[in-house]
DRENDRENGU-894496 format. One record per residue (C-alpha): x, y, z; residue in one letter. Coordinates in steps of 0.001 Angstrom, whole numbers, padded with zeros to 6 digits, always signed. Each point is the difference from the previous one (the first is absolute). Last residue first. Layout:
BEGIN
XYZa/...
This chain:
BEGIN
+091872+021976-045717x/-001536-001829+002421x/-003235+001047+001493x/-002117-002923-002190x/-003462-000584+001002x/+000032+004177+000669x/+001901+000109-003291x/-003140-002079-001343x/-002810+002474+002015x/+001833+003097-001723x/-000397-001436-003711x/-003934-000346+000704x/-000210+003578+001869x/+001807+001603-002744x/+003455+000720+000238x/+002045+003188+000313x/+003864-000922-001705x/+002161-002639+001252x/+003528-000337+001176x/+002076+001857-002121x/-002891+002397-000337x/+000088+001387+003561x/-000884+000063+003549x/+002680-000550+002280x/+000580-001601+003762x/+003687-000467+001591x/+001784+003366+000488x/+003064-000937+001519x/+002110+002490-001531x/+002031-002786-002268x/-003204-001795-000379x/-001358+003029-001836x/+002977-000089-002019x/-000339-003588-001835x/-003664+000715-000135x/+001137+003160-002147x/+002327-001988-001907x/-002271-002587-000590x/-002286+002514-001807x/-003936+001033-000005x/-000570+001680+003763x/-002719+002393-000615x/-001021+000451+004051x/+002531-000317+002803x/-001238-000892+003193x/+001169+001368+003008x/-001460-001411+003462x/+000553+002667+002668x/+001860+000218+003005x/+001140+003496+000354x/+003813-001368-000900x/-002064-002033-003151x/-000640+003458-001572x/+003350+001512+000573x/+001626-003290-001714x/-002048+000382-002996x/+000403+003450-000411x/+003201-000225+000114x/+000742-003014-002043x/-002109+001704-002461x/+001919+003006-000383x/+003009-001394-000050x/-000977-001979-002920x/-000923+003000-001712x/+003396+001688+000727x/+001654-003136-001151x/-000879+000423-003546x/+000035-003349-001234x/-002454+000401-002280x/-001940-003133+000486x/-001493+001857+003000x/-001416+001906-002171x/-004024-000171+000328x/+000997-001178+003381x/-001165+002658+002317x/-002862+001419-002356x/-001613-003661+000674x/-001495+001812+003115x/+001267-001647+003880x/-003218-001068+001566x/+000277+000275+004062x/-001586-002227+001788x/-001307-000065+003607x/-001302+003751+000869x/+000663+001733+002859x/-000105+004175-000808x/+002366+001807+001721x/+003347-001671-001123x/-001570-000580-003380x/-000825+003308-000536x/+003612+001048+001049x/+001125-002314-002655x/-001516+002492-002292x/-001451-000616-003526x/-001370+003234-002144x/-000539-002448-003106x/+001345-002720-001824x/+001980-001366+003209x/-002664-002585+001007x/-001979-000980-002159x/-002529-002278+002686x/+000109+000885+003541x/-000999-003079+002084x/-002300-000893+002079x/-000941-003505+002387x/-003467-000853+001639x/+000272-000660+003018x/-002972+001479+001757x/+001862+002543+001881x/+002520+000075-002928x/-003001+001263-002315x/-000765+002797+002151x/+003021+000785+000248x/+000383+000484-003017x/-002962+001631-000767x/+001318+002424+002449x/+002680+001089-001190x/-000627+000478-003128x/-003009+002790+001105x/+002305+001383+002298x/+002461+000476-003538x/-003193+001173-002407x/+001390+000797-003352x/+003688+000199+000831x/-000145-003926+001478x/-001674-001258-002933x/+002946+001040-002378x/+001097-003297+001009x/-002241-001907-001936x/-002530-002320+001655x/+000006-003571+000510x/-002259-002259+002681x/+001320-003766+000968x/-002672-002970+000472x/+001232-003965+000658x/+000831+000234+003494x/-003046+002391+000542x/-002340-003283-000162x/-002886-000165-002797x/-003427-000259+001944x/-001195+001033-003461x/-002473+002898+001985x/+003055+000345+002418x/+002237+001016-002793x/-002895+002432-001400x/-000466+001446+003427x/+003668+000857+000868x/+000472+002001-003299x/-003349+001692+000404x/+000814+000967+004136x/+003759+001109-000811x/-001196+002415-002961x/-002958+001263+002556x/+001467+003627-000091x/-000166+000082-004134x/+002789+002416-001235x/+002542-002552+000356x/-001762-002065-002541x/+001263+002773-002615x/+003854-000645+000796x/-001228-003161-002223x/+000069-003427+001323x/+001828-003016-001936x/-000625-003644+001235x/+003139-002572+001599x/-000505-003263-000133x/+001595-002239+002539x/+000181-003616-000833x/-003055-002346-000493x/+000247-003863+001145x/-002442-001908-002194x/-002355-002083+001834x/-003183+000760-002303x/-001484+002068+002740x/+003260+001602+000343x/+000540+000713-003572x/-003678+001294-000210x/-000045+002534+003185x/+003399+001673-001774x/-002085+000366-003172x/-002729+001914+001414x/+002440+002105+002278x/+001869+001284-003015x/-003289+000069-001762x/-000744+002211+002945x/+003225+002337-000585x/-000513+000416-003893x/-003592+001284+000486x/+001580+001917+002936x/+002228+001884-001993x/-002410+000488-002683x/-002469+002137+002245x/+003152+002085+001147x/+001099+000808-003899x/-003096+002231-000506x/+001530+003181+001721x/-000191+001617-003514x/+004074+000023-000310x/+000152-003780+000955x/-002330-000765-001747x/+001690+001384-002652x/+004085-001079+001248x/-001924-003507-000218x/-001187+000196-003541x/+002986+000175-002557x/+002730-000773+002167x/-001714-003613+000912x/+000026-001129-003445x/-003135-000892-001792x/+000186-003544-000569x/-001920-001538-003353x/-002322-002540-000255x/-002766+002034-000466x/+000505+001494+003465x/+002512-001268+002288x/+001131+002535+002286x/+002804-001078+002600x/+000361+000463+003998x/+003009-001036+001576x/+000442-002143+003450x/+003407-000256+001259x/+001601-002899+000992x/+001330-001896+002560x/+002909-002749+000786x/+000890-002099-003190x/+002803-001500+000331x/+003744+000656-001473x/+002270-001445+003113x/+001627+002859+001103x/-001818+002295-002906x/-003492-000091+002051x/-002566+000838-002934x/-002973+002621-000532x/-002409-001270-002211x/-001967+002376-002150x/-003923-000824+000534x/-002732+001291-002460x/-003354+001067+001032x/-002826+000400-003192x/-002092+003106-000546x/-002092-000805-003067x/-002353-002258+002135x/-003136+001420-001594x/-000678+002108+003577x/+003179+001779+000078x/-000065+000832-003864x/-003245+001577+000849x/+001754+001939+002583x/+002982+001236-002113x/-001464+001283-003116x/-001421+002895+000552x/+003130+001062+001107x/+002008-001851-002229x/-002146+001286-003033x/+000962+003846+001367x/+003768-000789+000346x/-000394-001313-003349x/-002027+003049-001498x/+002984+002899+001920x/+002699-002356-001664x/-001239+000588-003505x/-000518+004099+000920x/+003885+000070+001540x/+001160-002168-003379x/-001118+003062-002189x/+002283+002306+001774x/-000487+003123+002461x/+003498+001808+001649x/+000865-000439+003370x/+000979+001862+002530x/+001304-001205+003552x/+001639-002958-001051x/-000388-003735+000944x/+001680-001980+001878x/-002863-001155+001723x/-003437+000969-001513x/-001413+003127+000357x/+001212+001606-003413x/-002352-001714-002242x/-002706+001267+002005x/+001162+003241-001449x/-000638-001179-003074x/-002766-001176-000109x/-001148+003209+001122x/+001312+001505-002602x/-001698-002108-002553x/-003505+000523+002147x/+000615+003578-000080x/+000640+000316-003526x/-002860-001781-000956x/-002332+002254+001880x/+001708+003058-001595x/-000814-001033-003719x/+002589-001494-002236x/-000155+000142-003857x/+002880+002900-000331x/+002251-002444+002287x/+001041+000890+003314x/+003639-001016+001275x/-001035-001762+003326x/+001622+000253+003372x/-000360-001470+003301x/+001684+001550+003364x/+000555-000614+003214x/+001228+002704+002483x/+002176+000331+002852x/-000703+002609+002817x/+002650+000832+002335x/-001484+001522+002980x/+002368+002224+002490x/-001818+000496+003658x/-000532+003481+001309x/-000957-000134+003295x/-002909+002196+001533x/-001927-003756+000931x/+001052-000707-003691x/+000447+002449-002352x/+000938-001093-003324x/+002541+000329-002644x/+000325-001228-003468x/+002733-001566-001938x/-001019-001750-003431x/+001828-003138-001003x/-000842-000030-002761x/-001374+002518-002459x/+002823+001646-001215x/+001614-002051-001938x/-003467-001436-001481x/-001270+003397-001030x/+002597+000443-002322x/+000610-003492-000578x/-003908+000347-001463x/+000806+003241-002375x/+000388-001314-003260x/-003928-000443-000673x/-001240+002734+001297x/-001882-000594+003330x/-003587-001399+001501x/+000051-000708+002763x/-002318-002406+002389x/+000051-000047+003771x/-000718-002620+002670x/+000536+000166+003595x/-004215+000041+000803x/-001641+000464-003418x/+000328+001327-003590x/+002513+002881+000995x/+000557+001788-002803x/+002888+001691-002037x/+000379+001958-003249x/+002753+001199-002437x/-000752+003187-002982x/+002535+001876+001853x/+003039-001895+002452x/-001086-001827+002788x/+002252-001406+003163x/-002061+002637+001984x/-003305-001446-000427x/+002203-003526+001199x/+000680+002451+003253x/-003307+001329+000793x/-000940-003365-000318x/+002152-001291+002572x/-000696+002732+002171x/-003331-000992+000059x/+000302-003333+000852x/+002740+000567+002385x/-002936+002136+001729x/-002661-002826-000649x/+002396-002476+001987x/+000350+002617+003302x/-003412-000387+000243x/+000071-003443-000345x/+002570-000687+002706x/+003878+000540-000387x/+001191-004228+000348x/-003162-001587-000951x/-000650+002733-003293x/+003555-000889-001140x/-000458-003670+000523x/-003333+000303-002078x/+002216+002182-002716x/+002461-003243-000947x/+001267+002319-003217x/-002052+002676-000807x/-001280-001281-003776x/+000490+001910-003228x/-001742-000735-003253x/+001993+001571-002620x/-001818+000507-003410x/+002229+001288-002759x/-000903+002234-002393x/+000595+001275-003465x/-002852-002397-000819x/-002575+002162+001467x/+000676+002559-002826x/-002656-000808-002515x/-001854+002913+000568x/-003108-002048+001158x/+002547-002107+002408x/+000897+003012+001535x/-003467+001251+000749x/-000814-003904+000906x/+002635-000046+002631x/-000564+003288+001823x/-003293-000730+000224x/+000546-003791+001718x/+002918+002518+002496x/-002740+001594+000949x/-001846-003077+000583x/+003020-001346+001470x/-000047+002677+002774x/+002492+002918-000738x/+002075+001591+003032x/-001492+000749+002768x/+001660-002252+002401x/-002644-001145+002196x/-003712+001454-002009x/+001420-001505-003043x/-000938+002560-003283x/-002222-000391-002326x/-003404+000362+002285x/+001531+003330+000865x/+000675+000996-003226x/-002982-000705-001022x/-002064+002210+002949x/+002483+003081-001059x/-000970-000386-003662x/-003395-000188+000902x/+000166+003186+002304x/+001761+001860-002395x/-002665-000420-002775x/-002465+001264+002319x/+001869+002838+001301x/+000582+001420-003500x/-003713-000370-001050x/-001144+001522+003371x/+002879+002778+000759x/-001460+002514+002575x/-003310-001727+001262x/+001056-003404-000614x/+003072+000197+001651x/-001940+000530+003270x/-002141-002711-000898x/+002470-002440-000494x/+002064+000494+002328x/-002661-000365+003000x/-001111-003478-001772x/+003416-001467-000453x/+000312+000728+003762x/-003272-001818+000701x/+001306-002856-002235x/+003322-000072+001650x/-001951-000493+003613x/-002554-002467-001549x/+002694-002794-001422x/+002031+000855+003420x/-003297-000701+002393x/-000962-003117-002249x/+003513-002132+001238x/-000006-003017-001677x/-000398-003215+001539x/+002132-002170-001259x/-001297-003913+000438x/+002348-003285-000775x/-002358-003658-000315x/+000370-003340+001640x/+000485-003609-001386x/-000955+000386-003938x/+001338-003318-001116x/+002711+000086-002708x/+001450-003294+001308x/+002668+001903+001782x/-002144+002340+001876x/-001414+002942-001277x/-000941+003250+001537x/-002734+001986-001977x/-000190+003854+000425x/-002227+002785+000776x/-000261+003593-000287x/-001913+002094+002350x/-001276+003418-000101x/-000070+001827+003505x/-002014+001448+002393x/+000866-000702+004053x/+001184-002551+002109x/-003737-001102+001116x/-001760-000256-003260x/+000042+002113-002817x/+000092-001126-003524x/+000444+002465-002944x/-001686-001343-003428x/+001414-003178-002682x/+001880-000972+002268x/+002949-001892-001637x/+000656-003532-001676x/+003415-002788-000870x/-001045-002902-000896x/+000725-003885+001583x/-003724-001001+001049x/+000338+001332+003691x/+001266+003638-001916x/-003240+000058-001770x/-001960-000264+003087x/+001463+003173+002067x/-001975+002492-002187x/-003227-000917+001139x/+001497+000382+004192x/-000019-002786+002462x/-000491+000801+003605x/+003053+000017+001679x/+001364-002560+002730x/+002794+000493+001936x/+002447-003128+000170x/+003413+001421+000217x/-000850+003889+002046x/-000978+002951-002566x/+002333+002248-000109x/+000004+003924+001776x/+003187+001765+000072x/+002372-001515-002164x/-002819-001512-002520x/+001799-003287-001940x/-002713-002115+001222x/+001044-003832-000548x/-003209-002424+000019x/-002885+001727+000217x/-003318-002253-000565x/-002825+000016-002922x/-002874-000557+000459x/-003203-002240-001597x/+002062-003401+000816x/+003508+001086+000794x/+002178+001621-002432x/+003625+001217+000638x/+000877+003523+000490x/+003491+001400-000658x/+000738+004307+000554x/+000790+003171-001018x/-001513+003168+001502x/+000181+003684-000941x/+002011-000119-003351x/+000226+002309-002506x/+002934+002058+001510x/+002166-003565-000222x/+001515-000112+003410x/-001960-003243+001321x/+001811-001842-002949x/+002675-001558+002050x/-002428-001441+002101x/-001355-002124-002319x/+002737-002703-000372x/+001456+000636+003825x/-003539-001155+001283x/+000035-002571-002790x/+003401-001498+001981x/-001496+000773+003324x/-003289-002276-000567x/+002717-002778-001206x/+002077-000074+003038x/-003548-001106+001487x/-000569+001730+003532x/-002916+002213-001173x/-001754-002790-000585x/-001337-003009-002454x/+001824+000576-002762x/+000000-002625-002719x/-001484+001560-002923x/+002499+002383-000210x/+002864-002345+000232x/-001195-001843-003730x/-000995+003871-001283x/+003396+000972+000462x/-000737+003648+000324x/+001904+002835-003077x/-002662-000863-002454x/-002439+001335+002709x/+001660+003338+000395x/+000307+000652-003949x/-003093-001114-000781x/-001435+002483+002747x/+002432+002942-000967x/-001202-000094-003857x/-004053-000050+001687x/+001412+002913+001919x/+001174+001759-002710x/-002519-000556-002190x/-002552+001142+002678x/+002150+002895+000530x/-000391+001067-003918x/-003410-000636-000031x/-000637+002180+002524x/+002567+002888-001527x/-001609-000481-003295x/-003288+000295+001718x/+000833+002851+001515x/+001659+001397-003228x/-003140-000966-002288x/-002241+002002+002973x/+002014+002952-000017x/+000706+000216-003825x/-003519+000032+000277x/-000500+002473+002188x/+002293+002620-001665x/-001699-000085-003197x/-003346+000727+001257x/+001832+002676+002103x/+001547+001074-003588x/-003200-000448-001758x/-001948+001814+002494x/+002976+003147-000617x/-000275-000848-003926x/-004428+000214+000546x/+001119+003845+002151x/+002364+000969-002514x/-002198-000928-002881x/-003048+001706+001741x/+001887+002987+001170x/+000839+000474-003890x/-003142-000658-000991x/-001146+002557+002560x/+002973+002593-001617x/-001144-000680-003591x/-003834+000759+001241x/+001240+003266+001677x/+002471+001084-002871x/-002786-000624-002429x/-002770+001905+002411x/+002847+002429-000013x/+000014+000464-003812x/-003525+000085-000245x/
């Protein structure tokens, strides 16, 4: 009896082992399939991420306009995409623009095998959301001629918001199936010694992974989202201080060492802010060149002192080349109420704080950055409508020959009148100015500048020369010359009565580009001038080597000239008198004393713009002075 006992205790005991064994391997594929399609999902993610990210970076307005290989735009989104050929993820990215029931290629990012400008593609389901402005994925594995892949798509937007092309990322299948067969192999080995154990492993292994940023491996932000609300559940997220740090100018890095080269300093980077940490502190990158601490409160100059300027080396073509790295960086002292989301976005105000001139390389968060993040948002939502209601309105400052006080040109300003009110100029021109927006105002300001010019003649009033502000921005465009020279000749306004401005610091964005427009614009004419001239990174050698006509002379120069510090006034004469030696018209702007007229006429520099003699006019209050040149 006893045996039969021992027996039937011994079969149940087979039979638990063996249903715990089928329970394991039931067990283990599962946690298979949920980690495959974790792992699917999570490269669809990532590749739908990388496809907004690719098309926000194309100017939708140039993309729609390529017609060839030979456009300067098809190169620029060719650079745009190709830097993201590396990403392990990614077997193909590329632009398509619709066409009927197809779709056609219009940059191929593929090293080895793109698809030529123009090639036509049958038109997949999963394509059509991105044609109406959202971003979509295959839903199941395509195959076609370059392989099998998932693909994530895209919308590319022009400036009115119009969906003008779409971003694809095909994702590589073969990797995705590769890690799951290995996943597969380990699994049910470890099954068969350690089931439970290996299990549990195995998931914690697969998080981590999906936690962590496959670059720099160091904490994604969804690790560093856990990290957050742990602390913050403890109470002891407000002993922190988010830092949002920012590689300083990193696209100029990547141009000058290659991309390849760029993730390296990427990771080294990392490794090095991991390094900066003390216990109990955490970093993340959350995307391209940005990372987000989080520190003890107390410790920032720590980590600010040493954080910039970083020295790294690289080998170049077997030469070692010395980096230094600068950094930006936006910080926020974290409240017990705040969430990680909303420390990011105050950080990152922040830092965006920092890129504008003068300003510092760290910053810290205040109220006032959040207030001037909404205007800058209403003024560029703003701007175009205001356009078409006739908000924009062009002013005219007179600019007056001292020898015998008449009025000889004048430069057109633009103003913006809405509600009765004027918005100054500083608060929405260095905006659109920062968003690439400023170049469609420009030329609203130059046509009315034409528009009105036409009307004084036709109504047998002799204009003067009026001179119309460019941004360094236009010099981007390649058909600059051709748009300027097409809206005079659409007025049929002569080039006697037309002069171009730009700033100086013009010449150090693009210097053949400078040189050319003016040119250009001498070929036909049409005089230029460099406006604020001193305020910046001026160089008389510029002027030597580039031929404009006038040269603006910045208000800086005579702010105290009432002083009488003779060094200034030096200065002046000097600069002055080298000026006119390369035959240039000077013209002094922010004239607004006697005493500096009294001077100017001393150094023979005969033509001002200033208060003392008038201030920007309307177009009504213009058209009298015009009546009546003498001052």
């Amino acid at each position: 009896m006893e045996k039969k006992i021992l027996r039937l205790h011994q079969r149940y005991s087979l039979y638990i082992v063996l249903a715990g064994f089928v329970s394991f391997i039931l067990l283990g594929i599962v946690i298979y399939y949920k980690v495959g399609n974790m792992m699917v999902d999570q490269s669809k993610s990532n590749a739908m991420g990388l496809a907004v990210i690719a098309a926000n970076e194309i100017d939708g307005d140039k993309f729609e306009k390529i017609e060839s290989k030979q456009d300067d735009a098809y190169y620029e989104v060719l650079e745009s995409i190709t830097k993201y050929t590396d990403y392990n993820m990614l077997q193909y990215i590329y632009t398509m623009r619709l066409k009927g029931e197809t779709v056609t290629f219009v940059v191929d990012a593929d090293p080895d095998d793109p698809a030529e400008f123009g090639e036509e593609y049958e038109i997949v389901k999963a394509m059509e959301p991105a044609f109406h402005g959202q971003v979509s994925c295959d839903q199941k594995l395509i195959k076609d001629k370059w392989g099998s892949f998932f693909s994530a798509y895209a919308p590319i937007f022009n400036s009115e918001r119009e969906v003008v092309g779409i971003v694809g990322c095909d994702i590589r299948t073969a990797d995705i199936m590769n890690r799951l067969s290995r996943l597969r192999v380990v699994i049910i080995t470890l099954i068969t010694i350690f089931a439970l154990i290996s299990v549990v492993t195995l998931v914690m292994i697969a998080r981590d992974m999906m936690l962590r940023d496959s670059l720099t491996e160091i904490f994604n932000e969804n690790k560093l989202k856990d990290v957050a609300q742990r602390l913050k559940r403890n109470n002891k997220l407000k002993d922190y201080t988010g830092m949002l740090v920012n590689v300083k100018d990193f696209k100029y890095i990547n141009r000058q060492i290659g991309f390849n080269k760029g993730d390296e300093i990427l990771r080294r980077y990392a490794n090095y802010l991991n390094r900066l940490l003390v216990r109990g502190e955490y970093v993340a990158r959350t995307g391209n060149d940005n990372f987000l601490m989080l520190v003890k409160k107390g410790r920032e100059d720590v980590i600010l002192n040493v954080l910039s300027p970083l020295e790294l080396s690289v080998e170049i073509e077997n030469t070692k080349q010395l980096l230094r790295i600068y950094s930006r960086c936006g910080m926020y002292s974290i409240d017990e109420n705040d969430s990680l989301s909303g420390v990011m976005n105050n950080c990152t105000l922040a830092v965006n704080s920092t890129r504008n001139v003068d300003s510092d390389d760290y910053a810290w968060y205040s109220e006032s950055m959040s207030a001037q993040m909404m205007e800058e948002k209403a003024i560029l939502s703003n701007y175009k409508q205001a356009i078409k209601d006739g908000e924009f309105k062009v002013f005219y400052q007179p600019k007056v020959n001292i020898d015998d006080k008449s009025l000889c040109g004048a430069e057109a300003l633009v103003r913006w009148i809405k509600d009765g009110k004027m918005i100054s100029p500083g608060q929405f021109i260095p905006i659109l100015e920062r968003e690439g927006k400023i170049t469609e105002l420009d030329f609203f300001v130059f046509e009315q500048v034409c528009k009105d010019i036409r009307k004084w003649l036709d109504e047998g009033l002799t204009p003067v020369r009026i001179s119309s502000n460019f941004s360094k921005m236009h010099l981007k465009n390649p058909k600059l010359s051709e748009q300027v020279l097409e809206m005079a000749g659409r007025y049929n306004v002569s080039s006697d009565y037309i002069e171009v401005e730009l700033t100086e610091s013009s010449g150090y964005s693009d210097f053949n580009s400078l040189d050319k427009f003016v040119h250009d614009m001498g070929a036909a004419g049409i005089y230029t001038s460099i406006d604020d001239f001193g305020t910046g990174y001026s160089s008389l050698s510029m002027l030597k080597d580039i031929d404009v006509d006038v040269v603006k002379i910045d208000k800086s120069f005579f702010d105290n000239m009432g002083d009488d510090k003779q060094n200034g006034t030096n200065l002046v004469e000097n600069v002055i008198r080298m000026i006119k030696d390369l035959d240039r018209i000077v013209i002094c702007e922010g004239v607004e004393t006697e005493k500096q007229v009294d001077f100017l006429k001393d150094t023979e520099c005969n033509i001002v713009q200033g208060f003392l003699f008038d201030k920007p006019l309307p177009r009504e209050q213009f058209e009298e002075r015009l009546r009546a040149p003498q001052y």
